[in-house]
C-alpha positions in Angstrom: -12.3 -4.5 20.2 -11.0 -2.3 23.3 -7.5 -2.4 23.9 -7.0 -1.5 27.8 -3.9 -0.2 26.9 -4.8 2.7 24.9 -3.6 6.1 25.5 -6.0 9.0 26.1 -6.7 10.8 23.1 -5.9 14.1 24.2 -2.4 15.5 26.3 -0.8 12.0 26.1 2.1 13.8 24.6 1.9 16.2 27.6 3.4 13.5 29.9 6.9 12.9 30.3 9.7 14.0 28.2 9.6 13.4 24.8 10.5 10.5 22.2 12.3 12.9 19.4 12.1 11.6 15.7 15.1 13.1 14.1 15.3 16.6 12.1 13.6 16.5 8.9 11.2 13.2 9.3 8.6 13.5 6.9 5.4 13.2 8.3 2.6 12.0 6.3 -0.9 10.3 5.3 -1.9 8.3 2.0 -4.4 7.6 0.0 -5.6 5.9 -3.4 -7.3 7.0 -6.5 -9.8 4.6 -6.9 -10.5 4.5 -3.2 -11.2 8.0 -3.3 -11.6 10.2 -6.1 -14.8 9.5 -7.4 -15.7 11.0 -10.7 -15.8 7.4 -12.6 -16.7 8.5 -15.7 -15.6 12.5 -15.5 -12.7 14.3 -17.4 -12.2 11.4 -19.8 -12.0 9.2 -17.5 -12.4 5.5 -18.6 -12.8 2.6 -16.8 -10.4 0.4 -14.9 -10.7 -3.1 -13.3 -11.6 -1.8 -10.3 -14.9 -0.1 -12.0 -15.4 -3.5 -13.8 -15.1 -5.8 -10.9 -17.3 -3.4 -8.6 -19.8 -3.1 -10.8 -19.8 -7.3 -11.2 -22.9 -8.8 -9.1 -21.3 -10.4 -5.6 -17.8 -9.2 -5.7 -17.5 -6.4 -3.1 -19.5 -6.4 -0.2 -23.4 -5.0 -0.8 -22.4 -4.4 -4.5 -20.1 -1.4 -3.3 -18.4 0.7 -6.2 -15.8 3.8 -6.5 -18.1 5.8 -8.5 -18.2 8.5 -5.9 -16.0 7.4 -3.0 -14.6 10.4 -0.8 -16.0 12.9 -4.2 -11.8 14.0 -3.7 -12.2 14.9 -7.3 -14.7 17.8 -6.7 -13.7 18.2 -3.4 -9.7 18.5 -3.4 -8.7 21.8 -2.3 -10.7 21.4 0.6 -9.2 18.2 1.5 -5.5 19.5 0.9 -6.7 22.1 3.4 -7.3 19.8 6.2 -4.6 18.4 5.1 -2.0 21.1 6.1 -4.7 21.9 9.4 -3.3 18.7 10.1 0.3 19.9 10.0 0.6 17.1 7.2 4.7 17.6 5.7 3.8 15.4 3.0 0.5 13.7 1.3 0.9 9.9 -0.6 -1.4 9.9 -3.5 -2.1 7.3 -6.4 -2.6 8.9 -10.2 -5.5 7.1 -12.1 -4.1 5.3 -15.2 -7.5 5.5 -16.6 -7.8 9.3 -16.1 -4.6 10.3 -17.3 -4.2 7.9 -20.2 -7.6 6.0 -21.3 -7.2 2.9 -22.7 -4.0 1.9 -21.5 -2.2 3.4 -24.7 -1.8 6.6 -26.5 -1.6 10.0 -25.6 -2.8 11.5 -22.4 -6.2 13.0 -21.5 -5.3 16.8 -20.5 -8.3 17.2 -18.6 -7.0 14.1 -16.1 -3.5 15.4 -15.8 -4.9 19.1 -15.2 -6.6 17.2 -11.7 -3.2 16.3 -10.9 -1.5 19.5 -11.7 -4.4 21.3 -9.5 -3.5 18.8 -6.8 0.6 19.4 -6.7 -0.1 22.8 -7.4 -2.4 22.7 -4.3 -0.2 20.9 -2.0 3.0 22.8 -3.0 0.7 26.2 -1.8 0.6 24.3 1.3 4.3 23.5 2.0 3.0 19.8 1.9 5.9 17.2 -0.4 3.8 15.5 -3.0 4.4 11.6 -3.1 3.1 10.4 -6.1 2.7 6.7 -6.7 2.1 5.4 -10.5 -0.3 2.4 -9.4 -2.4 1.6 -7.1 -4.1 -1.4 -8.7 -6.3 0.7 -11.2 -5.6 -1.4 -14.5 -7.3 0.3 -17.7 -9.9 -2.5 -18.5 -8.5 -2.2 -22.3 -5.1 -3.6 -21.0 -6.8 -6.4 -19.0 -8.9 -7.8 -22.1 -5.4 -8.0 -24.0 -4.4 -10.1 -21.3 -3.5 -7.7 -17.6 -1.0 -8.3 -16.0 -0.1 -12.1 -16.9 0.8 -10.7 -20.4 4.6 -9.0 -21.0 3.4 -6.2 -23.1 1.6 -4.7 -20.1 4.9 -3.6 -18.4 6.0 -1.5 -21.7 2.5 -0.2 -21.6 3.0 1.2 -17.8 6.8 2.5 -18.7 4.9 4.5 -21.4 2.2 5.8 -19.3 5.3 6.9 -16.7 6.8 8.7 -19.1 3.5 10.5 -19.6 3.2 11.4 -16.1 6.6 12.6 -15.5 6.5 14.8 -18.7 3.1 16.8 -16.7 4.4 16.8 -13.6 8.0 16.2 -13.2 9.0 19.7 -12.6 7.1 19.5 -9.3 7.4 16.2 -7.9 10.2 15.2 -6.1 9.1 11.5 -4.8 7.9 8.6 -7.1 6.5 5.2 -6.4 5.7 3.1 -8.9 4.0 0.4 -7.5 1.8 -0.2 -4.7 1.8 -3.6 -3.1 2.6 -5.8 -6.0 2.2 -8.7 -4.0 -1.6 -7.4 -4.0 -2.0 -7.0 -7.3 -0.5 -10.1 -8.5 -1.7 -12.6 -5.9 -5.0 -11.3 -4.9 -6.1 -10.1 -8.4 -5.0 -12.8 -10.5 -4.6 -16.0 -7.6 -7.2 -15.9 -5.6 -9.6 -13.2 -7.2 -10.3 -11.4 -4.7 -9.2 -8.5 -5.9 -9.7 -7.1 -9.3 -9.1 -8.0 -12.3 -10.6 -11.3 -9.8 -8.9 -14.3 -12.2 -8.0 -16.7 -10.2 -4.6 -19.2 -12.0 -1.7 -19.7 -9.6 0.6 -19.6 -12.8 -1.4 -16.0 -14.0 -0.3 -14.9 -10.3 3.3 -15.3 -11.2 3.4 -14.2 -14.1 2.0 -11.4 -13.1 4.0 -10.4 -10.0 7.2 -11.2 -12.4 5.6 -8.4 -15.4 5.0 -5.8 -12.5 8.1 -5.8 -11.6 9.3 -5.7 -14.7 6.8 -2.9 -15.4 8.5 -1.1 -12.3 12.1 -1.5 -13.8 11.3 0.1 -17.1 9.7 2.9 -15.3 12.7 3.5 -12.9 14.9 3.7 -16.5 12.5 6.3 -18.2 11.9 8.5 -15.2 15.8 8.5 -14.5 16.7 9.4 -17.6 14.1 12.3 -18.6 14.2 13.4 -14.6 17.6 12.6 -12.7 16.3 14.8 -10.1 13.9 12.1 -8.8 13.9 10.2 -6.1 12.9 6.6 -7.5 11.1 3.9 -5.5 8.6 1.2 -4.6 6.2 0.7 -2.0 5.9 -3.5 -0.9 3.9 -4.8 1.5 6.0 -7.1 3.9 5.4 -9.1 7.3 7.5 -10.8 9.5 6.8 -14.8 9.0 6.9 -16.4 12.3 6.6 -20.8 12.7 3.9 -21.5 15.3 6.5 -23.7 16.7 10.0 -24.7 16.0 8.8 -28.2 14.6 10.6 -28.6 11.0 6.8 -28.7 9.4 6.0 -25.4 10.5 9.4 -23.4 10.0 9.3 -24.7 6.5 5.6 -23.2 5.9 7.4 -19.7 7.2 10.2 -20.3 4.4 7.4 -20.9 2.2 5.4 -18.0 2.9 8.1 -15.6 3.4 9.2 -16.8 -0.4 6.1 -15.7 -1.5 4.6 -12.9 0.1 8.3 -10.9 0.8 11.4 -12.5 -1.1 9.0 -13.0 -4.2 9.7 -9.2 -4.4 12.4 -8.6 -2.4 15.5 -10.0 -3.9 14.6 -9.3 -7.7 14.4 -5.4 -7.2 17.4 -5.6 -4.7 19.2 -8.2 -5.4 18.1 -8.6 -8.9 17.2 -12.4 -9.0 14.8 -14.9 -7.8 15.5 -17.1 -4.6 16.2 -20.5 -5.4 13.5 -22.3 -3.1 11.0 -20.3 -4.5 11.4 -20.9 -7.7 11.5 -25.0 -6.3 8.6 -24.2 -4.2 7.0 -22.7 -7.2 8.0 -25.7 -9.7 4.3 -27.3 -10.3 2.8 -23.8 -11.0 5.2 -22.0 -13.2 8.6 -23.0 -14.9 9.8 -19.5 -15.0 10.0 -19.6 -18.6 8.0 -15.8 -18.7 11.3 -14.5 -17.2 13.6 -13.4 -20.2 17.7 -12.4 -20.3 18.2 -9.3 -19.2 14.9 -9.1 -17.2 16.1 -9.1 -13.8 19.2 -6.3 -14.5 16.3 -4.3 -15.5 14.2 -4.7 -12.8 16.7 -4.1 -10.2 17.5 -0.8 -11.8 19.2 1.3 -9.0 16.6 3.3 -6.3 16.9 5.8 -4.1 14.4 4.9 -1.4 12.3 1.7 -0.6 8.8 2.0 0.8 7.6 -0.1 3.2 3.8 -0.7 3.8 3.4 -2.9 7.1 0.1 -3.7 9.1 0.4 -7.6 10.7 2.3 -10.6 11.2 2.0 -13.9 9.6 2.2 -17.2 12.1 2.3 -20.3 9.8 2.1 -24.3 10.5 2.6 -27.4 8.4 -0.1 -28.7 6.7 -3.0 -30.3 7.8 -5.2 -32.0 5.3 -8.6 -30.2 5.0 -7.4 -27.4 7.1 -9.3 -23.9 6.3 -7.5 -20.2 5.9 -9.0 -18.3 8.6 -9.5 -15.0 6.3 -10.8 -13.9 2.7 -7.4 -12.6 1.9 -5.4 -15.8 2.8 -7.9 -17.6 0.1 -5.6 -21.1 -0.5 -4.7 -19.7 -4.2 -3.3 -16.1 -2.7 -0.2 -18.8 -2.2 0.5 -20.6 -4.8 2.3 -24.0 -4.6 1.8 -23.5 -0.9 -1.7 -23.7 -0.6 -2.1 -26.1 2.5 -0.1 -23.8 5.1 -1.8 -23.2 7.6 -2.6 -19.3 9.4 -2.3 -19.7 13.0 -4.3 -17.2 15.0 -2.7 -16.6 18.4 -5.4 -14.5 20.4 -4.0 -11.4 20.3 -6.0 -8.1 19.7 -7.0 -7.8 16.5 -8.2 -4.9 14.0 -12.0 -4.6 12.1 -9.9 -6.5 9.1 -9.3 -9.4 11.9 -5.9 -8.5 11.5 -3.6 -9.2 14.6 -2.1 -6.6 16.2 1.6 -6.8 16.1 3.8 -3.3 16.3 7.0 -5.0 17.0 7.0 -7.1 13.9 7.4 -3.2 12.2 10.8 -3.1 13.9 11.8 -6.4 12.8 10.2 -6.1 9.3 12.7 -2.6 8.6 15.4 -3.9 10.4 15.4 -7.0 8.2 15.1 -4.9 4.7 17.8 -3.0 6.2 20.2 -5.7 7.3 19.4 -8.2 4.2 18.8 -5.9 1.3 20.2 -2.2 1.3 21.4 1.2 2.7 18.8 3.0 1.2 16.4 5.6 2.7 13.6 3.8 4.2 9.9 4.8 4.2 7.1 3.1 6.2 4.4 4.3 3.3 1.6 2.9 4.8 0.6 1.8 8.5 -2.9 1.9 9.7 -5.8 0.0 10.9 -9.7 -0.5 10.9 -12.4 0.1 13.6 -15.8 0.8 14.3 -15.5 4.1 14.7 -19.3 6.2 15.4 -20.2 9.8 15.5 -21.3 11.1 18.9 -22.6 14.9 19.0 -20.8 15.7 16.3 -16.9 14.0 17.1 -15.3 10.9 16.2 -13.5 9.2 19.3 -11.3 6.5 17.6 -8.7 5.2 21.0 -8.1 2.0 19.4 -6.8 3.6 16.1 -4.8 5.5 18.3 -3.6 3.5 20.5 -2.3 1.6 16.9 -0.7 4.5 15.7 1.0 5.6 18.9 2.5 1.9 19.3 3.8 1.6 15.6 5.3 5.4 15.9 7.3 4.2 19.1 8.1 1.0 17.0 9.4 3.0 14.5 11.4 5.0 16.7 13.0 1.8 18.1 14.0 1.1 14.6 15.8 4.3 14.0 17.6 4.0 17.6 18.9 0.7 16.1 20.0 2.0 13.0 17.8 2.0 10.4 17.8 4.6 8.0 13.4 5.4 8.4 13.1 9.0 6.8 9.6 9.1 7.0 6.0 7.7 7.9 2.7 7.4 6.1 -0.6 6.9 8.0 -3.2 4.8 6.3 -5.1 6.5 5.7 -6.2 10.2 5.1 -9.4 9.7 5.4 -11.6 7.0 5.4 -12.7 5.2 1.7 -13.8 2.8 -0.3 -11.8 -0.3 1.2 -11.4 -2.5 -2.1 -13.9 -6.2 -1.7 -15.0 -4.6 1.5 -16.5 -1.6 0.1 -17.4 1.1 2.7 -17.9 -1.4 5.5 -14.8 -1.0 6.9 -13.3 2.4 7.7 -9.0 3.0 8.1 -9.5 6.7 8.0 -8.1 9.4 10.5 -10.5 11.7 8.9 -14.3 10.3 9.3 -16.4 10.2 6.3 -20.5 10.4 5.8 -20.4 8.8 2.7 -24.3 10.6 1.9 -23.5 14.4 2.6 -19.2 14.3 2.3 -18.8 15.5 5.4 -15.5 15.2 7.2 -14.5 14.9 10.6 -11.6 14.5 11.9 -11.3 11.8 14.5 -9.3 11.7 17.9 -6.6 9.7 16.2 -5.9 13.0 13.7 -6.1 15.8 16.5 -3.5 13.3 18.1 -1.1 12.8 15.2 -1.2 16.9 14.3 0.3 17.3 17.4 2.4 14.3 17.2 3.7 15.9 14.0 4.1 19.4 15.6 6.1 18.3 18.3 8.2 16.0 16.3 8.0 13.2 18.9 5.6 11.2 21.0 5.6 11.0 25.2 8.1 8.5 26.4 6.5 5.8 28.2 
């Protein structure tokens, strides 16, 4: 939809004196493996869950798959190109599990770290920080038929293919995440199935949130010890949980959903144990018993920076019996033990996702992690939106995507004036890709993609944010 508020897409920064970021803010953009590599089955590459579930009749839109994507594989020196025509300081990128170690187990595949090594090698040419994140949801199918996530031995087995990864290119890399949106992975994948591996069991979910984390510990303590040089983290995606009113129902459905879709997360990696509500609220889906001594030291092993991947707001209500969720995403088993909450639109301008539009709940969402949780560096790692974006004599004009940007970047400003310690912003994403269930119907990218010849255009939104990086600052307003 139109938002009559958005800026013009060219000399907004020309107006007015300037909003400053301070010296040394990383500027970024980020992407995925799965989302956009391509090259499935190239370079002993095997498949994932992603490839499974994809190629499964009815379980992404039009029977969309990752087998070609964006072509990144083939095409990566050109993209790191635009990349740095961009003015791009650093670029966010997943490694495959299944390309650099097939199977889950064993040694690496050469040929699949060599793709990595081309890409660091190729950014570093470029003066552009590589930010490497472990996993971003790309399971090796072998690990997923001895039982995925739900199944303990899974986070040895992503400690293991760490170490791997840090031996090839530890020398290089400064930044490491090593998981990407838990939450997504364990709720969507195994609650609700929307996601891949697409098993739906409240108590799998668990389970498997609990053994990612755990997975993320033990890969904090092998990277720290064989590379001390690192700087450690993990990217979550958070919201700000707001009642629909301030009856008792509905502020308990916020303290329900904030259990599950932040603390769940939150407060075992930095506080290094699970909130007690939760674990009430949780009581008729799991008893805990999966969580072992010593579990939680582990996976709060010290960090050095938190990533942060925002995008909306959640407005909850009590129950109502019969009451439907009001998006794919928010499927009843997404929230365990709190299935009857109810998702309260509010009529505010939405994204192509139906996602509302809600730039101060960014300040509110890093001031919180800030004020509640730690001193560390913080990182918005992802921020972004969908529209319907068309190519008119050769351009992309995308105002609404810029307009998104502009009011999250001045959001994110306001955080730092208050005190929060934001190093650095990611736009989701690069360019656009293969968005998960949705396939290629719905396009996040500041870089427009014809998914038949590979073109790529850069859209309004990216002219804008090259200069927005250049300068350092946006217009005030």
């Amino acid at each position: 939809m139109s938002n009559p508020a958005s800026p013009p897409a060219v000399g907004v920064l020309d107006q007015g004196p300037e909003l400053t970021f301070p010296p040394g803010f990383l500027w970024g953009a980020a992407t995925a493996a799965y989302q956009i590599e391509g090259a499935a089955a190239e370079g002993g590459r095997t498949p994932s869950i992603w490839d499974t579930f994809s190629h499964t009749a009815g379980r992404t839109v039009a029977g969309h798959t990752g087998d070609v994507a964006c072509d990144h594989y083939h095409r990566m020196p050109d993209d790191v190109r635009l990349m740095a025509e961009l003015g791009l300081k650093s670029y966010r990128f997943s490694v495959s599990w299944p390309r650099v170690q097939p199977g889950g187990t064993g040694a690496a595949n050469q040929e699949g770290l060599d793709f990595y090594r081309r890409l660091v090698d190729e950014l570093l040419a470029h003066d552009i920080e590589p930010w490497l994140t472990l996993y971003h949801w790309d399971l090796p199918q072998p690990l997923e038929d001895a039982g995925g996530w739900p199944a303990r031995d899974t986070a040895a087995r992503f400690a293991d293919y760490a170490q791997l990864v840090a031996d090839a290119l530890g020398d290089r890399v400064k930044y490491w995440t090593t998981l990407n949106e838990p939450w997504c992975s364990a709720f969507l994948g195994y609650g609700s199935g929307v996601h891949a591996p697409g098993r739906s069991d409240g108590g799998d979910a668990v389970r498997a949130g609990h053994h990612l984390m755990l997975g993320h510990g033990l890969a904090v303590q092998a990277l720290r010890a064989s590379r001390p040089q690192a700087q450690l983290g993990i990217t979550l995606n958070l919201y700000p949980v707001t009642p629909a009113s301030d009856a008792a129902g509905d502020v308990d459905a916020a303290r329900r959903i904030d259990g599950l879709a932040n603390r769940f997360f939150l407060d075992p990696v930095l506080r290094g144990a699970y909130p007690a509500d939760l674990r009430t609220d949780l009581r008729q889906v799991s008893d805990f018993g999966h969580v072992r001594d010593g579990d939680l030291t582990i996976i709060s092993s010290p960090l050095d920076v938190v990533g942060i991947n925002y995008y909306s707001r959640h407005v909850v209500a009590a129950p109502v019996p019969g009451a439907e969720p009001e998006a794919y995403w928010r499927s009843p088993s997404c929230w365990p033990g709190s299935e009857d909450v109810r998702f309260v639109t509010r009529g505010v301008p939405v994204t192509d996702m139906d996602w509302e539009i809600d730039a101060p709940g960014l300040v509110e969402t890093l001031e919180r992690v800030h004020r509640d949780y730690t001193d560390l560096p913080l990182y918005v790692t992802e921020n972004g939106s969908a529209f319907v974006d068309a190519v008119v004599d050769g351009q992309v004009d995308d105002p609404d995507r810029l307009a998104y940007f502009d009011a999250h970047l001045r959001a994110a400003h306001a955080a730092i004036s208050a005190g929060v310690p934001l190093k650095g912003y990611f736009a989701w994403s690069l360019m656009d890709n293969f968005e998960w269930a949705w396939g290629y119907t719905k396009r996040f990218g500041m870089v427009h993609v014809d998914y038949d010849s590979q073109v790529r255009i850069p859209k309004s939104s990216a002219r804008w944010y090259a200069e927005v990086i250049r300068r350092n600052g946006l217009a005030a307003q």
